[in-house]
DOPADO-982701 format. One line per 4 residues: number of its first residue (from 1); for each residue x, y, z of C-alpha. Coordinates in nm, 4 decimals, decimal comma. Each point is the difference from the previous one (the first is absolute). Example, Ala and Ser with C-alpha at 12.3 -4.5 7.8 and 13.67 -1.06 7.14 Angstrom:
1	1,2300:-0,4500:0,7800 ~ 0,1370:0,3440:-0,0660
END
This chain:
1	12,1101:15,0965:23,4147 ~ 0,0590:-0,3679:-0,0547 ~ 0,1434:0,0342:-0,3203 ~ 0,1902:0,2453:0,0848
5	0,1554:-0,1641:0,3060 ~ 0,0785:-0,2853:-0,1942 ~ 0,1700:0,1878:-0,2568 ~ 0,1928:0,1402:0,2750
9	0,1280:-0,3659:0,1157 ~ 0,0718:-0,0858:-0,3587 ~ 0,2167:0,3223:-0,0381 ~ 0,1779:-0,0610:0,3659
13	0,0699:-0,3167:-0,1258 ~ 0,1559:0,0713:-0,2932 ~ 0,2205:0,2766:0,1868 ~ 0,1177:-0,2506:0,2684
17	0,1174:-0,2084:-0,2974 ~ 0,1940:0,2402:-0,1623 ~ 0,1198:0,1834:0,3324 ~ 0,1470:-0,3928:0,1044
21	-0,1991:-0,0153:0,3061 ~ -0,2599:-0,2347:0,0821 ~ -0,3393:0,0146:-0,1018 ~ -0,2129:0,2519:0,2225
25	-0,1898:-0,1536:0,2466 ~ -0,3184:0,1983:-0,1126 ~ -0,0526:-0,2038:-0,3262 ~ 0,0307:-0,3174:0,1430
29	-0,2525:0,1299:0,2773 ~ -0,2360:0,0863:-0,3215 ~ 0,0604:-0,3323:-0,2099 ~ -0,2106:-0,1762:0,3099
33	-0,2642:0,2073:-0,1212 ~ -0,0553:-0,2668:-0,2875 ~ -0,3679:0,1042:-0,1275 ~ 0,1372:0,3601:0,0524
37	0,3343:-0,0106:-0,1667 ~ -0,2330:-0,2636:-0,2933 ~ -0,1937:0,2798:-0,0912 ~ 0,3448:0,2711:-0,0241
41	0,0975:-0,2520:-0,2678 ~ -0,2817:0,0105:-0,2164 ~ 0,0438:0,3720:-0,0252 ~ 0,3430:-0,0557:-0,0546
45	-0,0897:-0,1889:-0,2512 ~ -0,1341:0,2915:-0,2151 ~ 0,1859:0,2670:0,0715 ~ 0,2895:-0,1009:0,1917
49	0,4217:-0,0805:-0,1498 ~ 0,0861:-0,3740:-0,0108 ~ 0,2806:0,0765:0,2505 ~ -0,2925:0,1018:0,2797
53	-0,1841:-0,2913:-0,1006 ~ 0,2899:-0,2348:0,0777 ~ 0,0462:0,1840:0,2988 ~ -0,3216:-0,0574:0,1321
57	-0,0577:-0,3653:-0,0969 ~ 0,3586:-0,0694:0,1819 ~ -0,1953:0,1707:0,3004 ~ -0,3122:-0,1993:-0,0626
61	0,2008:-0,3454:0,0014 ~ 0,1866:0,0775:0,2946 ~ 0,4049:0,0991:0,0726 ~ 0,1540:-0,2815:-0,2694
65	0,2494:0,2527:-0,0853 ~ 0,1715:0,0386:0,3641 ~ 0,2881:0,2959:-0,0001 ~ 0,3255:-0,1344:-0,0457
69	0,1538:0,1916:0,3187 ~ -0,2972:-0,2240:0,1639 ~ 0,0908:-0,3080:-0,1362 ~ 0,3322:0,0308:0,0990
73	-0,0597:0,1137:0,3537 ~ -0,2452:-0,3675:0,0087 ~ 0,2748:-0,2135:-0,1155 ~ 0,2508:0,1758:0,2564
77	-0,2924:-0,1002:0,2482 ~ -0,0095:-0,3221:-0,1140 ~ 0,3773:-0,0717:0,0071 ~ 0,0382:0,1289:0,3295
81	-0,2690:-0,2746:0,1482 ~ 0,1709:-0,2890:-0,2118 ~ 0,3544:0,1108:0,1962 ~ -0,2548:0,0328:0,3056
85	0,0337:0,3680:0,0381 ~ -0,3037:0,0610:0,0962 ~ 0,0097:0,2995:0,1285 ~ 0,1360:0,1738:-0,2826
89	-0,2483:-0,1868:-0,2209 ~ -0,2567:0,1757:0,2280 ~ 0,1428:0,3558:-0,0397 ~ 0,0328:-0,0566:-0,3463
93	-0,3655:-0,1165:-0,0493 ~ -0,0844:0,3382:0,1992 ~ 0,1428:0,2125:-0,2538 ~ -0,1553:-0,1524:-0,3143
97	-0,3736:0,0839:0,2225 ~ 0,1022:0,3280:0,0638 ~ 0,1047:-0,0116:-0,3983 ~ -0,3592:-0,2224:-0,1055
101	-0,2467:0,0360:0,2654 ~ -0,2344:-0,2997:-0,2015 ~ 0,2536:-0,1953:-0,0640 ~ -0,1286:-0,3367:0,0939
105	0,3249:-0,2243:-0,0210 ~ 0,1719:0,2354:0,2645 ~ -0,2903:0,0020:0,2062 ~ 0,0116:-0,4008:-0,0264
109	0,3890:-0,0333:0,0381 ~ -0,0155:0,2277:0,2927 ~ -0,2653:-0,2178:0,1683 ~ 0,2099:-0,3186:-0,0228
113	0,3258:0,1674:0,1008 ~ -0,1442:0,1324:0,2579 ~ -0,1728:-0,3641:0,1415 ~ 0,3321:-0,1553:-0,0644
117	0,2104:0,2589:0,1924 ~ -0,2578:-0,0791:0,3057 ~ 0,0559:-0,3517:-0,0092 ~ 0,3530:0,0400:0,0037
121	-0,0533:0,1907:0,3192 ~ -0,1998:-0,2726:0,1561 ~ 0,2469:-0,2651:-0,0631 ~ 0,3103:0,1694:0,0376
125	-0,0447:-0,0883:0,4116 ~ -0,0629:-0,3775:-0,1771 ~ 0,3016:-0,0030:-0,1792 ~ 0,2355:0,1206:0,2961
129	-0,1067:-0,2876:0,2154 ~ 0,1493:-0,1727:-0,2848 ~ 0,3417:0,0554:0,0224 ~ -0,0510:0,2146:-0,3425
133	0,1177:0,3633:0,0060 ~ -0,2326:0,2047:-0,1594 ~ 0,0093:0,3563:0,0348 ~ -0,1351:0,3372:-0,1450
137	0,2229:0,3205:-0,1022 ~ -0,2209:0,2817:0,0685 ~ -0,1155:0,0832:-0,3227 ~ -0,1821:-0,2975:0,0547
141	0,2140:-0,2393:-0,2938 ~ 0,0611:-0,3607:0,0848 ~ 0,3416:-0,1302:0,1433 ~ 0,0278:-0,3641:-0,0257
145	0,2895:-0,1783:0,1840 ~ 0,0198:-0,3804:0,0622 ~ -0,3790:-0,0592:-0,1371 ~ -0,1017:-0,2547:-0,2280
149	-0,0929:0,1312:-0,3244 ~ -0,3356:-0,1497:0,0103 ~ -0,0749:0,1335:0,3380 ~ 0,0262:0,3515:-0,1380
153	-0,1864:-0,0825:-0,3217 ~ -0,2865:-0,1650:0,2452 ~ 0,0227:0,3066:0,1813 ~ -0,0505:0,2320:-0,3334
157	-0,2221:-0,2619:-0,2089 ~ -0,3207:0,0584:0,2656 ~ -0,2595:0,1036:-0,2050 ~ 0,1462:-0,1334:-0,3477
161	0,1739:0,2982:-0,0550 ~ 0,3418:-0,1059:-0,0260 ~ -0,0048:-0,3191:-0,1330 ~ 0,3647:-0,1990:-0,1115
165	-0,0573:0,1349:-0,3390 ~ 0,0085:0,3466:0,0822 ~ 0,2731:-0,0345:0,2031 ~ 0,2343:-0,1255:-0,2572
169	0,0426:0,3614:-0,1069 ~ 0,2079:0,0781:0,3287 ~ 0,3807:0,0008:-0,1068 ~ 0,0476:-0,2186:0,3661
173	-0,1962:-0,2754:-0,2107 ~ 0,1292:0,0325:-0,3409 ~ 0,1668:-0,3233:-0,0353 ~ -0,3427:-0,1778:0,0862
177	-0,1526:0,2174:-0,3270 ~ 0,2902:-0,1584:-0,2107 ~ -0,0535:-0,3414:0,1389 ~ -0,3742:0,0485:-0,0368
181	0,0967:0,0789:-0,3921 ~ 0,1612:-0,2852:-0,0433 ~ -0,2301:-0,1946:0,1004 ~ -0,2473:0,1586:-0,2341
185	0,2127:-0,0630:-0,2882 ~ 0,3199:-0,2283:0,0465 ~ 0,2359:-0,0462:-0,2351 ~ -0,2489:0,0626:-0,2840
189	0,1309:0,3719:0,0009 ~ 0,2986:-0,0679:-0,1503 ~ -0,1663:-0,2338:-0,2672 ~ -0,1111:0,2075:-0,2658
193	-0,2011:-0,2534:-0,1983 ~ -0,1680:-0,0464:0,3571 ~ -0,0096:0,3827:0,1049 ~ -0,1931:0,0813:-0,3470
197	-0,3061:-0,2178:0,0544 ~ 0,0060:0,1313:0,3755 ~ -0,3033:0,2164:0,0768 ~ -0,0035:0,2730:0,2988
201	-0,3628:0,0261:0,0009 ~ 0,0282:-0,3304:0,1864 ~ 0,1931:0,1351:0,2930 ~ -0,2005:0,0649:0,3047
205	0,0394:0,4395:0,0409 ~ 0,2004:-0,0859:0,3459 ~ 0,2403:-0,1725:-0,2484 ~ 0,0736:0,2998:-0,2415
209	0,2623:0,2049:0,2009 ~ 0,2194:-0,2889:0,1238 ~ -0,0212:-0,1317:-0,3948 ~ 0,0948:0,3164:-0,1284
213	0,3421:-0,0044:0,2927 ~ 0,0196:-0,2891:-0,1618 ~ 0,0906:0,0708:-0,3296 ~ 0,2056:0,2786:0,1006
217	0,2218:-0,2397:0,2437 ~ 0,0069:-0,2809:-0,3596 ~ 0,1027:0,3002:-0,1865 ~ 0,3033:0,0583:0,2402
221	-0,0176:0,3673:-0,0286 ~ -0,1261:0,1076:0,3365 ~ 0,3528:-0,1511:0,1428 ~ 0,2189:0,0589:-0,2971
225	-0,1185:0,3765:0,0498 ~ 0,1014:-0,0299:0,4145 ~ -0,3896:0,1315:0,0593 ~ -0,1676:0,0143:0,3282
229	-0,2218:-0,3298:-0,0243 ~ -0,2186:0,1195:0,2643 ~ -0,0842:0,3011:-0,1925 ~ -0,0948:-0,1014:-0,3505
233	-0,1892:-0,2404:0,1752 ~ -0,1791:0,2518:0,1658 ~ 0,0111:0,1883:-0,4013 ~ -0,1474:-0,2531:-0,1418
237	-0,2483:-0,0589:0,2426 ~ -0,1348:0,3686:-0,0449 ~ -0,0203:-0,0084:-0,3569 ~ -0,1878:-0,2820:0,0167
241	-0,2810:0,1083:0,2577 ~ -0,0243:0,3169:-0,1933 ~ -0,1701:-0,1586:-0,2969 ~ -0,4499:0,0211:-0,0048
245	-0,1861:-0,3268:-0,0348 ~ -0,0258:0,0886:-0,3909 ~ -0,1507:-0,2972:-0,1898 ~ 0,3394:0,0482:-0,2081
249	0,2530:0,2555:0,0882 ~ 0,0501:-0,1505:0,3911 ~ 0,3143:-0,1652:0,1776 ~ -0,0154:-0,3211:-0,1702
253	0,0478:0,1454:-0,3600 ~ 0,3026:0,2116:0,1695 ~ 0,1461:-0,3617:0,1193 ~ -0,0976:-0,1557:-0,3338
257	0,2262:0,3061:-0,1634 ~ 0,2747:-0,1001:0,2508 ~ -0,0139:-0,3511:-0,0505 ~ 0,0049:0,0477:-0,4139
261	0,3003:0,1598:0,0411 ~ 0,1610:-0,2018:0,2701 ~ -0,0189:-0,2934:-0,2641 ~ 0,1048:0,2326:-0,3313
265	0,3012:0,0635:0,2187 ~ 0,1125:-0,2626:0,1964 ~ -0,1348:-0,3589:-0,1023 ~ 0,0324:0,1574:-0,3812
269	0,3340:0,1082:0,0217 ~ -0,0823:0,4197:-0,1174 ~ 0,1476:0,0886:0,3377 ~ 0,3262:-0,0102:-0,1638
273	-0,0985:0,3169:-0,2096 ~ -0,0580:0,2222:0,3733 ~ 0,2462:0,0911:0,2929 ~ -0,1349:-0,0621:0,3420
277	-0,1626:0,3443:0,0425 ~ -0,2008:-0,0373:-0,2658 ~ -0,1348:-0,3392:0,0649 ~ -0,1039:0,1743:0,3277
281	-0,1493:0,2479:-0,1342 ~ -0,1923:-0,1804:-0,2730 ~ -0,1283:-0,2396:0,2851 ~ -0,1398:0,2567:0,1688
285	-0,1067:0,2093:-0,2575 ~ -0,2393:-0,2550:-0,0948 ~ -0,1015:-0,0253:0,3528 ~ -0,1266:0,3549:0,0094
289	-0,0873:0,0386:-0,4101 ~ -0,3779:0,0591:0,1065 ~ 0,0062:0,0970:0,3760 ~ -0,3082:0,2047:0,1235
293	-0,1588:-0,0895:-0,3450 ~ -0,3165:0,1980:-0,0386 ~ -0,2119:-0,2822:-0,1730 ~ -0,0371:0,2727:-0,3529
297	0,2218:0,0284:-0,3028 ~ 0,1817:0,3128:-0,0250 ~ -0,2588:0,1122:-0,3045 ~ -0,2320:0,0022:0,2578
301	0,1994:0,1891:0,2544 ~ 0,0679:0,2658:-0,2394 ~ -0,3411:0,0223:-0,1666 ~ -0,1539:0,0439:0,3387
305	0,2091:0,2805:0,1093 ~ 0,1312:-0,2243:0,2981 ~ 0,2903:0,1358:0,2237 ~ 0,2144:-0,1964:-0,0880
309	0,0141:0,0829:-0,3884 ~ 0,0235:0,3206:0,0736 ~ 0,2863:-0,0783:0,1666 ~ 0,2134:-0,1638:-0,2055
313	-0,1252:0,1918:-0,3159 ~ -0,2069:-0,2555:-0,1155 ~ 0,2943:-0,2133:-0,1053 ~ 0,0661:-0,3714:0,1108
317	-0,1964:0,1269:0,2973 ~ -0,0533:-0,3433:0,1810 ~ 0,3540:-0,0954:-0,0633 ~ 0,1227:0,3270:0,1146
321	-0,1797:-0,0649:0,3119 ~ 0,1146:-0,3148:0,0717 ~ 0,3283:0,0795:-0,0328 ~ 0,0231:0,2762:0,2339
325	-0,2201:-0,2006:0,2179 ~ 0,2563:-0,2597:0,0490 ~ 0,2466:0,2473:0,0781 ~ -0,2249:0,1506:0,2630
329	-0,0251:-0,3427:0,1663 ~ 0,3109:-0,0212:0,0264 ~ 0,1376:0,3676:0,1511 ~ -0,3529:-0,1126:0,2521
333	0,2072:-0,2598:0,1252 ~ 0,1622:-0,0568:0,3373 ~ 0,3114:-0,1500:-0,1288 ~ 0,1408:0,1281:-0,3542
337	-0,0400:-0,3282:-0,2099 ~ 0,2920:0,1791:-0,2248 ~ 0,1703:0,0959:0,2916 ~ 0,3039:-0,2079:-0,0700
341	0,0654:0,0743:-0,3634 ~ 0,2561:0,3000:-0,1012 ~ -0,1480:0,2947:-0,1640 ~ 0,0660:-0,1099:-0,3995
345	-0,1812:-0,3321:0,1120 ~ -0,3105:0,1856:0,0945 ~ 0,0109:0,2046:-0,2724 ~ 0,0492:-0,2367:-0,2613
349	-0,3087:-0,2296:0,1911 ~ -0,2204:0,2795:0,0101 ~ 0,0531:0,0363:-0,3791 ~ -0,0984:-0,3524:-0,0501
353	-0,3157:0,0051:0,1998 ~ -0,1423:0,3053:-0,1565 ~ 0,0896:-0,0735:-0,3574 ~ -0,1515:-0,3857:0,0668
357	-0,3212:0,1551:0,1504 ~ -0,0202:0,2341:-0,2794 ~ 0,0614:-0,2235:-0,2605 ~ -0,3326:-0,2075:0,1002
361	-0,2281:0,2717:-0,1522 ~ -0,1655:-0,1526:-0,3193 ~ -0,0392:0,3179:-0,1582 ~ 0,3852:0,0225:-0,0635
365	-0,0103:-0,4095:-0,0939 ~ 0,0922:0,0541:-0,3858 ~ 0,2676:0,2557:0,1061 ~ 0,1467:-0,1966:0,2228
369	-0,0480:-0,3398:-0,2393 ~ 0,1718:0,2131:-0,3182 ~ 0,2833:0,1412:0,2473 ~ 0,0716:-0,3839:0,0982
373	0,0028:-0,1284:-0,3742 ~ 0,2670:0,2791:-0,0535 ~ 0,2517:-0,1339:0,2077 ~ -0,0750:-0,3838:-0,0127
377	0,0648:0,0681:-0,3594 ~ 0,1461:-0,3227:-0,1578 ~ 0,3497:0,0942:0,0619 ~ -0,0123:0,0750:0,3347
381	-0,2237:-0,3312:0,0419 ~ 0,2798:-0,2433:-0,1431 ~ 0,2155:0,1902:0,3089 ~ 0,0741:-0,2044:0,3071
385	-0,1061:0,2552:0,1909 ~ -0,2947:0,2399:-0,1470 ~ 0,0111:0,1951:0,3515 ~ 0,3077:0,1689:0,1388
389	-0,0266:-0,0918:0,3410 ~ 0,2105:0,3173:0,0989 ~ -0,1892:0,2321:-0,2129 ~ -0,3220:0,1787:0,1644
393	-0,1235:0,0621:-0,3156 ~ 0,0037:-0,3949:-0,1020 ~ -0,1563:-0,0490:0,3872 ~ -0,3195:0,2355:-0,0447
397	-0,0418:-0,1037:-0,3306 ~ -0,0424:-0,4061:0,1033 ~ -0,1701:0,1047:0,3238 ~ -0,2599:0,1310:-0,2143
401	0,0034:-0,2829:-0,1941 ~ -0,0059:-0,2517:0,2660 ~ -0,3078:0,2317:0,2426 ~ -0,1868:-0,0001:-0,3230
405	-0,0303:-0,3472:-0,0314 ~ -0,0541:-0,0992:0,3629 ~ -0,2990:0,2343:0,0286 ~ -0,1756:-0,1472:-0,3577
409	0,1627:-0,3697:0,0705 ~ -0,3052:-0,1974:0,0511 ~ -0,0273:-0,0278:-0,4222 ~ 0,2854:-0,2181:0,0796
413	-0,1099:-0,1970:0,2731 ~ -0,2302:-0,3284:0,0283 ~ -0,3385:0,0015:-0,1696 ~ -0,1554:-0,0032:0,3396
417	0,2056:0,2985:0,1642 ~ -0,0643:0,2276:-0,2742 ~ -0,3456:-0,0584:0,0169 ~ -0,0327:0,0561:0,3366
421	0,2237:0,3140:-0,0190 ~ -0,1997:0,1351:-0,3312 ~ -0,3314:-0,0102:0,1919 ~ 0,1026:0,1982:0,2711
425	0,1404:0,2626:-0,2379 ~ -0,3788:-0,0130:-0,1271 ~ -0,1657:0,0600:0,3265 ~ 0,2167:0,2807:0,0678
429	-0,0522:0,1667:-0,3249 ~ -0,3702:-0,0786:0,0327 ~ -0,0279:0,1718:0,3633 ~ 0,1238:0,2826:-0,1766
433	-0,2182:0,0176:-0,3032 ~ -0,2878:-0,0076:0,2710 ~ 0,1015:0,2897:0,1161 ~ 0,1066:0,2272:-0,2440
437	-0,4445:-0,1251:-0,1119 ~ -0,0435:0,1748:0,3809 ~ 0,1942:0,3336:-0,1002 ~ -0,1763:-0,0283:-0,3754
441	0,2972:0,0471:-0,2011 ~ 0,1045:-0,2543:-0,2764 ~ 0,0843:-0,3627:0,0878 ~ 0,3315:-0,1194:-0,2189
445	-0,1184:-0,2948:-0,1896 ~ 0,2477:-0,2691:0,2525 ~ -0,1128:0,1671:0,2884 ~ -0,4261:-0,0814:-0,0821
449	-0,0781:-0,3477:0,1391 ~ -0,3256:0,0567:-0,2670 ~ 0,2250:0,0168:-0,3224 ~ 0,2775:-0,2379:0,1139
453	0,1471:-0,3064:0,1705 ~ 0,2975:-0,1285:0,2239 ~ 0,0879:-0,2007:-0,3236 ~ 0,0252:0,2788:-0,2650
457	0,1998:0,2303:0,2207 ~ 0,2501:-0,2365:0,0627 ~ 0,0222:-0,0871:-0,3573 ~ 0,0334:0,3804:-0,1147
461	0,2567:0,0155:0,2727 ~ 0,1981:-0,3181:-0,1237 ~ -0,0104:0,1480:-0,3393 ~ 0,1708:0,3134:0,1305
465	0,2674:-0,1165:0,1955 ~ 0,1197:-0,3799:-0,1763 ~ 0,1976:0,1723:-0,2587 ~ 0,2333:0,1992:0,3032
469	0,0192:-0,3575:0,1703 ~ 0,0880:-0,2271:-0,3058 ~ 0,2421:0,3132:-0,1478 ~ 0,1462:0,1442:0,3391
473	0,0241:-0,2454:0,2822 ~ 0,0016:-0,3361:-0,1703 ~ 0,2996:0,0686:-0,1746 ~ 0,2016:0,0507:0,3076
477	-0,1025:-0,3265:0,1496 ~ 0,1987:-0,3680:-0,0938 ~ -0,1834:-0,3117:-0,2110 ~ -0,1951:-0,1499:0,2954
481	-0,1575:0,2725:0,1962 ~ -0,0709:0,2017:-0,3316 ~ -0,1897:-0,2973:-0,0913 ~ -0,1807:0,0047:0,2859
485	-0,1354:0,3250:0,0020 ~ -0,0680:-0,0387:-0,3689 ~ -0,2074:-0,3088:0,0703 ~ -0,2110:0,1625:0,2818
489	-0,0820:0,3226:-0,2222 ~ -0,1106:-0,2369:-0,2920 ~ -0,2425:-0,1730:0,2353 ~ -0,1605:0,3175:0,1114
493	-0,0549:0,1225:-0,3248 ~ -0,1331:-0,3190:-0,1337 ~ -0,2734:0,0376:0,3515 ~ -0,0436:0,3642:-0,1364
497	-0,0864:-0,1186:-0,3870 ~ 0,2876:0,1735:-0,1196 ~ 0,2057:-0,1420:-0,3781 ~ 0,3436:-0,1359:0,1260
501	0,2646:0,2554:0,0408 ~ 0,2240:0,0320:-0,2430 ~ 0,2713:0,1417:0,1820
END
């Protein structure tokens, strides 16, 4: 009977996955049968398919892999407290338990919520004696008139749940995220020698959405475009709080993207090859390239039988994912963070974004690399202008070019930031190899922390991708800040051992 229950979790599982629905409440009510649902495995282990074995370890280590509908209904939750909506933050929360009975965040959130909505209850007499007028509609939101601005985030902060970083995600306090950004960096964003030796992984997390409004506001897109500020503030705060806490594929290598290519573009001058909706669009793309990554390659997606490769037909499945994922986010929203732009500027944005994304998948990197040579041939290259700035077809092809580079750029960056960057790549790999050991199928030689190092899979990966920097993006770039890129990739392949390049 106990094997056979558990093979009925596994197999509700796997249906709630395909159906779009949540996972079932009954296998999460199993998994905290450990010893129990220990001893399902090892008989999976003889006789039962890899997919069912991923299953069940995914039940074993707990809900990592929270529905997106979920997700989405948490960050609505969320939003709602930062713009002190409270209430509707509370109704929210109570649909994603109805949705996830376990799920511990909503349990937590709803706790807090509902300890700060008390205390506003106690002190709204306080605050009346005052002179302040404070009032309630009765859906129970928050109506601030003549109040201090720290009175109300006093009033919402009890408990450390709303603290002034989490409120800079309210649109009512979006110039205090830009001025908080600018802080952060100064004027060194629109140095590029300066903005190239700048690492994100020494922003504090708080830090990461206001940096990333940053470089959209530098950019000048965001008013150049006539967008509602508020709301891709609100965008980009949502994409970023939908990434895991991956050793690699979290928020800051989505800001490190979006930096990369704030400083290709704008300090280095390759802005002049894109119109303002694709500059957007390329921003953000690289804000959302990996959103909701899984932690696994897509050969281990597909050789497991996972959901997701069977539903994107085991073809650029992670990318696929992503990109629709970023598109979800967005339609989740309150406010349309495209709302503004006329239907041939979505369009042509959406086309940007899903052709970046996809262009990301190393499996396609010599197709991509070869397609690039093509039409940087040498005549083209001796052109002014390589990239038509009115042609979509010049567009996708650079955005490729360009999202390519930002998500492999740390070959090019200081000794010190690569390094740091490699070994994460390693310990994420590593976690993987471990447990594709648990579901006894065979460990890929970079993925075994027995048969390999941080070092030598950064070196095979230099070797792979120095020939598309040196032949595809350096060209495009003038004396100096070719030279400096060139300089930084020599130094990390002398660290690695490797002969000079002889590109």
């Amino acid at each position: 009977l106990a094997g056979d229950a558990i093979k009925v979790a596994v197999r509700l599982s796997r249906a709630a996955h395909r159906l779009g629905v949540p996972l079932l409440c009954t296998a999460h009510v199993l998994a905290e049968q450990h010893n129990f649902a220990c001893r399902a495995l090892g008989e999976f282990q003889l006789h039962g398919n890899l997919s069912d074995r991923y299953t069940l370890l995914e039940i074993l280590d707990g809900p990592k892999h929270p529905h997106l509908a979920t997700r989405h209904l948490l960050a609505s939750a969320i939003a709602d407290y930062r713009a002190y909506r409270i209430s509707s933050a509370l109704n929210t929360l109570a649909k994603v338990i109805q949705l996830s009975p376990l799920d511990s965040t909503a349990h937590a959130l709803q706790r807090a919520y509902s300890s700060a909505l008390g205390c506003f209850h106690e002190s709204r007499a306080m605050h009346k004696k005052q002179g302040n007028v404070l009032t309630l509609c009765e859906d129970g939101n928050l109506i601030s008139e003549q109040c201090e601005r720290d009175d109300v985030a006093r009033t919402f902060g009890i408990g450390g749940v709303c603290d002034a970083a989490a409120a800079l995600s309210s649109g009512a306090l979006e110039s205090e995220a830009l001025e908080r950004a600018e802080v952060i960096r100064g004027s060194a964003l629109r140095d590029a020698r300066k903005a190239w030796v700048f690492s994100v992984l020494d922003l504090e997390r708080e830090d990461l959405v206001p940096f990333g409004m940053q470089l959209l506001h530098e950019a000048g897109c965001i008013d150049a475009l006539g967008l509602d500020r508020s709301a891709v503030l609100h965008f980009v705060a949502a994409l970023a709080d939908s990434y895991r806490d991956l050793p690699f594929h979290n928020v800051y290598h989505a800001i490190d993207a979006m930096h990369t290519l704030y400083v290709l573009l704008v300090p280095m001058g390759l802005r002049k090859y894109l119109a303002d909706t694709d500059l957007f669009a390329l921003l953000i793309a690289a804000l959302g390239h990996d959103v909701l990554h899984p932690g696994r390659t897509n050969q281990f997606l597909v050789c497991t039988g996972h959901p997701l490769a069977l539903r994107y037909n085991d073809m650029s499945v992670l990318e696929n994912f992503h990109a629709a994922s970023l598109f979800d986010i967005a339609n989740s929203m309150d406010v349309d963070p495209f709302g503004s732009l006329s239907v041939q500027q979505r369009t042509r944005i959406r086309k940007v974004i899903v052709r970046s994304i996809l262009s990301t998948d190393l499996d396609n990197h010599q197709a991509h690399t070869r397609q690039l040579l093509r039409h940087l041939s040498d005549d083209n290259r001796s052109c002014a202008k390589p990239f038509n700035v009115d042609a979509l077809n010049d567009c996708l092809l650079l955005s490729t070019l360009l999202m390519k580079f930002a998500t492999i750029s740390s070959v090019a960056k200081r000794a010190d930031i690569a390094r740091v960057w490699g070994s994460l790549v390693a310990e994420e790999y590593f976690a993987q190899g471990d447990v594709e050991r648990r579901l006894g199928i065979h460990t890929s030689a970079r993925m075994d922390r027995t048969a390999t190092s941080s070092e030598r899979i950064a070196l095979d990966f230099t070797e792979l991708v120095r020939p598309f920097i040196f032949d595809c993006l350096l060209p495009l770039l003038d004396g100096d800040h070719r030279s400096l890129l060139k300089r930084y990739c020599g130094e990390n392949e002398e660290r690695l051992g490797m002969p000079p390049s002889a590109f």
